[in-house]
C-alpha positions, -999 to 999 in steps of 0.1 A, spaced: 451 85 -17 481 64 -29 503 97 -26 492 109 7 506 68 18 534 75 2 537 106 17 534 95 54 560 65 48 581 64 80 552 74 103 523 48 93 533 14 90 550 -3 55 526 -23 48 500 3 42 525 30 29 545 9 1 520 -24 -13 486 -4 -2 498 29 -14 516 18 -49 484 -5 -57 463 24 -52 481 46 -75 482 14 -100 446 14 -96 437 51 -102 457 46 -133 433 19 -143 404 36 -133 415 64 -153 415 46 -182 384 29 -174 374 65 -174 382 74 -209 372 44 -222 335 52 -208 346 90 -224 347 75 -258 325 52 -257 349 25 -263 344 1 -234 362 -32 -231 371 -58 -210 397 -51 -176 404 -89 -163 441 -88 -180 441 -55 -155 424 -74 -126 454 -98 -127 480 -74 -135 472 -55 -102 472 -91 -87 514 -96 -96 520 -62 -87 508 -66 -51 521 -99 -44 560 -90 -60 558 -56 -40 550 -73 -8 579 -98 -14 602 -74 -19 591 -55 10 589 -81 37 602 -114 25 634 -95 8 636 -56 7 650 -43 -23 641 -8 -33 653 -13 -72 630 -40 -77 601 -27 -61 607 6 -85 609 -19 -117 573 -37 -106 562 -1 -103 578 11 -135 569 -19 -156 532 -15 -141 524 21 -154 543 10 -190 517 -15 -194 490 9 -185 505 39 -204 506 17 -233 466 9 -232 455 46 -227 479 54 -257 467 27 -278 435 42 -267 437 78 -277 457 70 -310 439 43 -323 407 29 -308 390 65 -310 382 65 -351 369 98 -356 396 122 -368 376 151 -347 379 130 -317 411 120 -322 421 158 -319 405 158 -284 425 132 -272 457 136 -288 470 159 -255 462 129 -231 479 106 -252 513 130 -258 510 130 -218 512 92 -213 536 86 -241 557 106 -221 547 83 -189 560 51 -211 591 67 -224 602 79 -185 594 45 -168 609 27 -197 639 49 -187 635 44 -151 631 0 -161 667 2 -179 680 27 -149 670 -1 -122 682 -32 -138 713 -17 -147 725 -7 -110 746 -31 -92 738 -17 -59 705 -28 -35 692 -2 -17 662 -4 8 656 29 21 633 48 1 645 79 15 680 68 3 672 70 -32 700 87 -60 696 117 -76 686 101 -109 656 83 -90 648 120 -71 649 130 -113 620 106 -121 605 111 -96 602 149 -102 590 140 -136 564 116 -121 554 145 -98 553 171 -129 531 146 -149 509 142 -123 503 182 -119 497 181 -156 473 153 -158 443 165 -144 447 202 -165 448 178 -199 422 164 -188 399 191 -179 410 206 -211 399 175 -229 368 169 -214 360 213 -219 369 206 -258 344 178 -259 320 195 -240 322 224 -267 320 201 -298 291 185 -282 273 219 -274 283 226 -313 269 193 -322 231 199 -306 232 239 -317 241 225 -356 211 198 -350 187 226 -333 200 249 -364 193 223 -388 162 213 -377 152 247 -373 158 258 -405 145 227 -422 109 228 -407 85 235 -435 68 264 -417 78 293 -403 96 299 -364 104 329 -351 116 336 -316 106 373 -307 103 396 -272 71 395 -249 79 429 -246 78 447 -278 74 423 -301 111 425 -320 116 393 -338 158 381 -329 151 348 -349 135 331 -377 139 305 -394 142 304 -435 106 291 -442 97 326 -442 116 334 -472 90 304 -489 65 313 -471 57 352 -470 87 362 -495 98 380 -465 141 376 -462 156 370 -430 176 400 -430 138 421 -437 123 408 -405 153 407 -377 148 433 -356 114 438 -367 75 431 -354 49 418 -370 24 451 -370 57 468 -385 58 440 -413 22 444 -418 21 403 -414 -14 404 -398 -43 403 -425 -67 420 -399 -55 443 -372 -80 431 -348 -66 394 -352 -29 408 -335 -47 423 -307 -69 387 -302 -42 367 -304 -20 390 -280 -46 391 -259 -51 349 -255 -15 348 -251 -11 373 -222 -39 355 -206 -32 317 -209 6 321 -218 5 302 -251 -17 300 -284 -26 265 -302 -37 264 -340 -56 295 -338 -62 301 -377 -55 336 -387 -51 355 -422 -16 366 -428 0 396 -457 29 384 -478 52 409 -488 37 412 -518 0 416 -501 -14 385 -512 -33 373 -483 -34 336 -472 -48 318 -443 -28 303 -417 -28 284 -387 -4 297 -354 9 281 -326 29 301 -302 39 302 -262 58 325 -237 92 308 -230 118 318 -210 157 328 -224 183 344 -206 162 359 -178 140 374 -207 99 367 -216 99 354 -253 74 342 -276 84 308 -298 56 318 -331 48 288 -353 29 301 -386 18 274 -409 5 282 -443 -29 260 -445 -37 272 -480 -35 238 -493 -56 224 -463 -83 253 -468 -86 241 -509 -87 208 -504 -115 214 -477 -137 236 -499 -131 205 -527 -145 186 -501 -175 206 -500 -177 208 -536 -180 169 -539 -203 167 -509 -223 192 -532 -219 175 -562 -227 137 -548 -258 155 -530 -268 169 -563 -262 134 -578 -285 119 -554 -316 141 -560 -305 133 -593 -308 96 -590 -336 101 -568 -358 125 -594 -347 97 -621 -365 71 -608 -392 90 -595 -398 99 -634 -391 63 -645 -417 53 -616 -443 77 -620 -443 97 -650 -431 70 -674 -455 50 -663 -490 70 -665 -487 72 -706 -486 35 -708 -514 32 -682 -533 52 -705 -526 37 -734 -535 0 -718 -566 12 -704 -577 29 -735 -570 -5 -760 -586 -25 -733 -614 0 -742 -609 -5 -775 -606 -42 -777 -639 -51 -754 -661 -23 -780 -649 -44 -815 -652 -75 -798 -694 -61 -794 -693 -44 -825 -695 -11 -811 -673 13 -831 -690 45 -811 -661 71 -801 -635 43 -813 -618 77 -832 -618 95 -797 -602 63 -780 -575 60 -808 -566 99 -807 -560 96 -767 -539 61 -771 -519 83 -801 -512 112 -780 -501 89 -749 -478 71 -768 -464 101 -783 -458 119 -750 -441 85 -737 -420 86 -768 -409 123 -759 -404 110 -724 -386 80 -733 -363 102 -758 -358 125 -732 -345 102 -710 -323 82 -732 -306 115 -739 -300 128 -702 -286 95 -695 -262 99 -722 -253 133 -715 -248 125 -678 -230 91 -684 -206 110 -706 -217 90 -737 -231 117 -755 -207 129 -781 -204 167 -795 -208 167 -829 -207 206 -838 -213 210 -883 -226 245 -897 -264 245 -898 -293 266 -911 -308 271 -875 -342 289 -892 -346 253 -912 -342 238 -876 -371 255 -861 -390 251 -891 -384 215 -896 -390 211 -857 -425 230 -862 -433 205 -885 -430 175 -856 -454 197 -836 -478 203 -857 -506 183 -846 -503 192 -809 -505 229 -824 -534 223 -847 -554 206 -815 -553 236 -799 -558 254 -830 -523 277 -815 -510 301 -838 -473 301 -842 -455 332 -856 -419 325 -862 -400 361 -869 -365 351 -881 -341 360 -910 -342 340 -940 -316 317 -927 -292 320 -895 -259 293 -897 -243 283 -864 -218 261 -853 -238 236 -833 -247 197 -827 -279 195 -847 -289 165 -824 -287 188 -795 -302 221 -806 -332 199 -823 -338 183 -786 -336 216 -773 -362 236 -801 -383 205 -794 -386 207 -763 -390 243 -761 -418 246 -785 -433 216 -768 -439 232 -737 -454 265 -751 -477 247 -766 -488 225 -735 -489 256 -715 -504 281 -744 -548 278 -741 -564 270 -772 -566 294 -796 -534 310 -783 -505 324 -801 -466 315 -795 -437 338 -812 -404 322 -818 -380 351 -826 -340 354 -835 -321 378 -831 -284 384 -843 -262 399 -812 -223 410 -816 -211 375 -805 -242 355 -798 -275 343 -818 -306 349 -793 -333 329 -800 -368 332 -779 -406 314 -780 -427 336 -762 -458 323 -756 -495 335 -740 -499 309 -717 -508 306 -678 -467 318 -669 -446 309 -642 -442 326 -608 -407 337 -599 -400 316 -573 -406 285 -600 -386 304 -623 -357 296 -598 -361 259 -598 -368 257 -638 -331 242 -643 -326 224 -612 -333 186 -614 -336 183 -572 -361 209 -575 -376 206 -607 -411 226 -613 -438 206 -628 -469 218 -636 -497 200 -662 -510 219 -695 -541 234 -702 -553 205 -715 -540 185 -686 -504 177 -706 -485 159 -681 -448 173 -676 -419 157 -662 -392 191 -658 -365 166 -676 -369 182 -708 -354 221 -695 -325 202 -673 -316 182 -704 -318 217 -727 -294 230 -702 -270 207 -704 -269 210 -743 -267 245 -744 -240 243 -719 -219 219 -747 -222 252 -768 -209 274 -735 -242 292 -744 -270 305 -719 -306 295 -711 -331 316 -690 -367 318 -686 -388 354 -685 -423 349 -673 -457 365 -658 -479 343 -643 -519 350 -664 -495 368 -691 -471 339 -704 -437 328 -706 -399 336 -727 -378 309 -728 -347 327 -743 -318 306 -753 -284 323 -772 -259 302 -793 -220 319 -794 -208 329 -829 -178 309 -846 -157 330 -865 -154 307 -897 -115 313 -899 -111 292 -866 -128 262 -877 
């Protein structure tokens, strides 16, 4: 606007063609370097400006009106854009820090440098003539020289400019493609940018290289039914189908192929975008195997504390029930006892005393029983594995049961070798054979028989106590070794059981990594089979 003023001088009055007009250009310079400083981001304070423009205006209007002098309305000018110049080259030089920047800006600061060095000229040029002139249209041919340099810059300063404000435009573009690149690349599952129309994959990220062992350079210019990526066909077709449909797909779970084959689960995002005029699809694969373990872990532990809780719960129930009817015997039997000697009456004392006997010998058992389980849950029970003569177990273990045998008058065969050595706790095995042999005999009628027979396999001893007792149908079989749903069933001669006794063999035989399993037929009778693994002597 100042140059179009300028330009009209002579045919609009002075006032608006010489103070109006040379402020505004003084002010356009200012506003230009208000302009880069907002460019930089280097903003600072203009009042030493606000007052500079102040001066200007009131010595160009004295030398206007008051006393026209054309030299020293050219020095106010000149002297104005050197303290100007000097700000924007202090500004491109030295208050933008970044070397990159620095580069950006160097053009507009080589442009004013050259604005100070001219009106410095054009400062010394003025002062040093002797002559006044008034006419502006009067001027030398030096003054019509700086002026044409004035007129040159100002053809130049807008193409430096543009040409700074392009190169920061680029490095800016750069910047956000390097972040977009980075961030891209850096996401710890796999991106890929492929065509709604035939599926080509142009993009991916380098997760996939972690991910499905797939390299970048593999899967350009590829699709995924090409790659074999989909675990089931049927799933590609699904998920193309939801995503034709609703135009996007959110953490659908899918199974995907490695390169290698190995299958693993994985959950997809992916939407139709838009780029260059095209249909694309934006996939985002994340490999949930992790997720998928830790949630079946989950489920384990909800197994195991629900297993623990039957446990707890079957516990007590024997502590409250089973524990206690023994002991409720045996009270009510020396009450019995106690009122009849008091009276002197000793008639069936002997039958009295043989039920207290075997009550307190089956709370013992159950009491025994216990204390181990306990143990063996509570992690308290230590394996102590020696050699042992497993024959002199069974017989020495017959021997404890004797007199339940001999009540029933049973008949117990044992069919063994001479003697059988294993590698076993001889704690544990004798709970197990005693427990065993206990229940045949509950469950064997009088006058029954019971087997126990050993057998020597290629890596395992087998032992077995087959008895002729009522048997157990096969849906009991199933819950045998199953605290939570324990079988219980009394004896022939009313024998109470608890079930603790086959849980706690079980775990035992488990210390040895061994097996237990019952055969039965229910009016036939019952196998318990149990085998023992063989230690080769050389490792121990």
């Amino acid at each position: 606007m100042g140059n179009v003023l300028v330009f009209f001088r002579g045919y609009i009055p002075d006032w608006a063609s010489i103070p109006l007009a040379n402020v505004l250009l003084i002010s356009s310079l200012i506003g230009l370097l208000m302009g880069l400083e907002q460019f930089l981001d280097k903003k600072g304070s203009h009042i030493h400006n606000y007052i500079l423009t102040s001066i200007f205006l009131i010595i160009h209007s004295y030398y206007t009106f008051i006393e026209p002098d054309l030299n020293a309305r050219n020095i106010n000018i000149a002297f104005a854009y050197v303290i100007i110049s000097f700000q924007i080259i202090y500004l491109m030089f030295r208050r933008t820090p970044p070397i990159a920047m620095r580069k950006i800006t160097r053009s507009i600061g080589y442009l004013f440098c050259a604005v100070f060095i001219i009106q410095v000229l054009h400062i010394i040029y003025n002062v040093q003539k002797e002559d006044v002139v008034s006419d502006y249209f009067k001027s030398s041919t030096i003054e019509s020289l700086f002026l044409s340099s004035w007129i040159i810059i100002t053809v130049l300063m807008p193409y430096t400019i543009t040409l700074m404000y392009n190169k920061r435009l680029i490095i800016n573009i750069n910047k956000q493609e390097e972040k977009f690149s980075k961030a891209f690349h850096a996401a710890p599952f796999v991106i890929t940018l492929s065509k709604f129309s035939d599926g080509k994959i142009f993009e991916v990220n380098k997760s996939v290289e972690a991910i499905s062992d797939y390299k970048i350079e593999d899967i350009i210019g590829m699709n995924s039914a090409e790659l074999n990526l989909w675990g089931q066909k049927s799933d590609r077709q699904k998920f193309l189908t939801s995503l034709s449909s609703n135009g996007f797909v959110k953490e659908n779970e899918y199974i995907f192929r490695k390169k290698s084959g190995e299958l693993f689960p994985g959950s997809m995002t992916a939407q139709v975008i838009n780029i260059n005029n095209e249909d694309c699809i934006i996939s985002v694969i994340n490999d949930i195997s992790n997720r998928k373990k830790a949630e079946l872990n989950l489920r384990n532990s909800e197994a195991t504390l629900r297993e623990l809780n039957s446990t707890k719960d079957k516990f007590f129930s024997i502590i409250a029930h089973d524990l206690r009817t023994p002991f409720n015997g045996i009270m009510g039997f020396s009450q019995i006892l106690r009122d009849q000697i008091k009276e002197n009456n000793y008639e069936d004392i002997d039958k009295y005393a043989e039920i207290i006997y075997t009550s307190s010998e089956h709370a013992m058992a159950l009491l025994s029983n216990l204390m181990e389980w306990s143990r063996s849950q509570s992690g308290q029970m230590k394996f102590n594995p020696e050699y042992i003569d497993l024959i002199a177990l069974i017989q020495n273990t017959l021997g404890l049961l004797k007199t339940s045998s001999e009540q029933k008058q049973i008949h117990i065969n044992l069919d063994a070798a001479a003697n059988i050595i294993v590698y076993a706790d001889k704690e544990m095995i004798e709970t197990v054979l005693r427990n065993i042999i206990s229940n045949a005999i509950k469950f064997t009628p009088k006058k029954g028989v019971i087997n126990i027979q050993t057998k020597e396999m290629e890596s395992e001893h087998l032992i077995s106590v087959i008895d002729s007792g009522v048997g157990i149908s096969k849906d009991d079989l199933e819950k045998l070794f199953h605290l939570d749903k324990s079988h219980t069933t009394a004896g022939t001669n009313d024998e109470s059981r608890t079930g603790l006794g086959l849980i706690l063999c079980k775990d035992f035989i488990d210390y040895h990594k061994g097996k237990i399993w019952a055969e039965s037929e229910v009016g036939v009778g019952t196998n318990m089979r149990f085998c023992l693994p063989k230690i080769n002597p050389s490792i121990n």
